[in-house]
C-alpha positions in Angstrom: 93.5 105.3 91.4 96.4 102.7 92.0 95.0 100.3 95.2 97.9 99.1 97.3 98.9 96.1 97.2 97.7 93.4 99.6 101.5 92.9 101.6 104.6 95.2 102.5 108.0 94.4 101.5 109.0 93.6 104.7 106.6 91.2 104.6 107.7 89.8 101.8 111.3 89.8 103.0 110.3 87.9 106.0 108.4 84.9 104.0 111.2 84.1 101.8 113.9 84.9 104.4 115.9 86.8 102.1 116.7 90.5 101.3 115.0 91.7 98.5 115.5 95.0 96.8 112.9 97.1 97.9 111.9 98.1 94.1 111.9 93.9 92.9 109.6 93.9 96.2 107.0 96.9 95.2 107.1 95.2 91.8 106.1 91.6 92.4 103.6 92.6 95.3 102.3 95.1 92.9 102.1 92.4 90.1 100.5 89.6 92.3 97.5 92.0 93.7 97.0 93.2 90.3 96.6 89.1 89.8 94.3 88.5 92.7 92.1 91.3 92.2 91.7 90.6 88.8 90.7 87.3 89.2 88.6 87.9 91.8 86.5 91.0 90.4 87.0 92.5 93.9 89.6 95.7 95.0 89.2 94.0 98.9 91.2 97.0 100.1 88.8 99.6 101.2 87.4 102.6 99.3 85.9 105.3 100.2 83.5 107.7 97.8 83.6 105.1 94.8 81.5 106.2 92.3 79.9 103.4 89.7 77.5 103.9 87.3 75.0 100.9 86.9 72.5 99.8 84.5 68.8 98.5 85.8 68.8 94.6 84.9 66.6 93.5 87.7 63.5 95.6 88.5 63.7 95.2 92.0 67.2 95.6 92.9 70.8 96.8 91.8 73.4 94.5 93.2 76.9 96.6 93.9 79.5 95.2 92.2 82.4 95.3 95.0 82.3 93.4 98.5 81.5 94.3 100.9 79.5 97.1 101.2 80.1 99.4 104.0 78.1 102.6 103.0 75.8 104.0 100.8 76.5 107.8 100.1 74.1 108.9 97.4 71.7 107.2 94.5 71.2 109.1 91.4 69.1 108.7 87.9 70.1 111.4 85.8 70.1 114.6 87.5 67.9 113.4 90.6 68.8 112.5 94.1 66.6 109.2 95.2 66.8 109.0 99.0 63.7 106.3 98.8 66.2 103.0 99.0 67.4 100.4 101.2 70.2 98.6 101.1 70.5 95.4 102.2 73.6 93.9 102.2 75.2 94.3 98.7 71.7 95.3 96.9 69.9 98.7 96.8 66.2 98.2 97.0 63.1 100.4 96.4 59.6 99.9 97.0 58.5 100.7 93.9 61.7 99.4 92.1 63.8 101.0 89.9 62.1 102.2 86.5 59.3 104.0 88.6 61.3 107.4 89.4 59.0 109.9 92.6 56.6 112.6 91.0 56.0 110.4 88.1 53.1 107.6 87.6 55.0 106.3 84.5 57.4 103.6 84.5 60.3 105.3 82.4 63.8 103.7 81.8 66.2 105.3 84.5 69.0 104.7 82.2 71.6 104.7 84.3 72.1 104.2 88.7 75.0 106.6 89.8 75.7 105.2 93.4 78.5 106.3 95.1 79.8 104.1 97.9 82.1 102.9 100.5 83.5 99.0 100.4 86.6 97.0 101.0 87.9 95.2 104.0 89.2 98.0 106.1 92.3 95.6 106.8 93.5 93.1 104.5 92.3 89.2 105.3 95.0 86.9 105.9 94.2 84.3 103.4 94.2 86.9 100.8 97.9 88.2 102.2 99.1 84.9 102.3 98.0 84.2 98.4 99.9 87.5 97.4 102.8 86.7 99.4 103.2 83.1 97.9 102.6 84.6 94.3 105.6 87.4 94.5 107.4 84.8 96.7 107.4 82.9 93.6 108.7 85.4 91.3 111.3 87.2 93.7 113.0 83.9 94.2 112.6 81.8 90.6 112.5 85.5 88.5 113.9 84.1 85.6 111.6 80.9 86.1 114.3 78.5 85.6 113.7 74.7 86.5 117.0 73.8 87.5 120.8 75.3 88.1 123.7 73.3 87.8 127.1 74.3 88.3 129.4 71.7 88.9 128.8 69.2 92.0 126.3 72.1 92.9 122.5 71.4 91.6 119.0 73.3 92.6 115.9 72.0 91.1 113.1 74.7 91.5 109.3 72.6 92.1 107.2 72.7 89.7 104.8 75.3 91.6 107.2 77.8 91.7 107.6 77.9 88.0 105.4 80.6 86.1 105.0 83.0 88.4 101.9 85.0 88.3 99.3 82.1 87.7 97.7 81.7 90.3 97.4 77.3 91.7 94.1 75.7 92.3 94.8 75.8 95.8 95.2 79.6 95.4 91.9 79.5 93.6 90.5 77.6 96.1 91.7 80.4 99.0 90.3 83.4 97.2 86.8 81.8 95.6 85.1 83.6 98.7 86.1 86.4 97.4 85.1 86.3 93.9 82.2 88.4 92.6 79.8 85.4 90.5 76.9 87.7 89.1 75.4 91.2 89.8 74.0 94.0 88.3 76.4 94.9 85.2 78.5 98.4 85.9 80.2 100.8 83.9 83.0 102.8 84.0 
């Protein structure tokens, strides 16, 4: 499923006051979410219905792996339901934790959590807009990544920021670190 990207074209349009073909624009706001969510681990936009499966690392707890978590749909291990959780946050907790499956006074191995859930920012957060902005900003206006163009008396020296387009700065970094996913239970796809 292809997320959309984190600004319009318009948008874009109006940050580097210029006019920008509207496939170059697609393109480098496609390129610079693709950047952001991978550095960040996170969609951000809002899904509905995902479905992850997770392995039990922590006996108490499974820790969903995108931010934040609106809903909780279903829980499955194997072919049963569980409808004996809670979740808290970004974790789904049992009583009893997660090897100890109802009707049974064993602790098997679960294998594998199938959740399926609802998370994302329903609208996109403004420092995260502003990062993807400044990232296709960067390669809409300096696409070739030249440092400098001369032609006669004329001369335009690009800043060294706005040079390899598609890395993202520390400051960028620095915006989108709330954002990042740091640990959690491991999923699998």
């Amino acid at each position: 499923m292809a997320l959309p990207p984190f600004a319009t074209a318009a948008e874009l349009a109006a940050a580097t006051q210029a006019d920008i073909p509207e496939a170059t624009a697609d393109l480098a706001l496609a390129s610079a979410s693709a950047i952001i969510r991978g550095w960040t681990r996170q969609d951000i936009t809002r899904v509905s219905d995902d479905m992850v499966m997770l392995r039990v690392l922590n006996e108490s707890e499974l820790v969903l792996p995108q931010r934040p978590v609106v809903s909780v749909s279903q829980v499955r291990v194997n072919s049963l339901v569980l409808q004996d959780w809670v979740l808290s946050g970004e974790r789904l907790l049992r009583t009893g934790g997660w090897r100890r499956l109802p009707g049974t006074t064993t602790y098997p191995d679960p294998g594998l959590v199938e959740v399926t859930y609802t998370h994302g920012w329903e609208e996109v957060p403004d420092d995260v807009r502003a990062v993807c902005l400044d990232l296709a900003s960067m390669t809409v206006t300096n696409p070739t990544g030249l440092r400098e163009v001369a032609i006669d008396d004329y001369r335009r020296v690009f800043a060294s920021e706005t040079l390899g387009s598609g890395t993202l700065s520390d400051a960028h970094r620095s915006m989108l670190t709330p954002y990042r996913r740091r640990f959690g239970t491991v999923g699998l796809r």
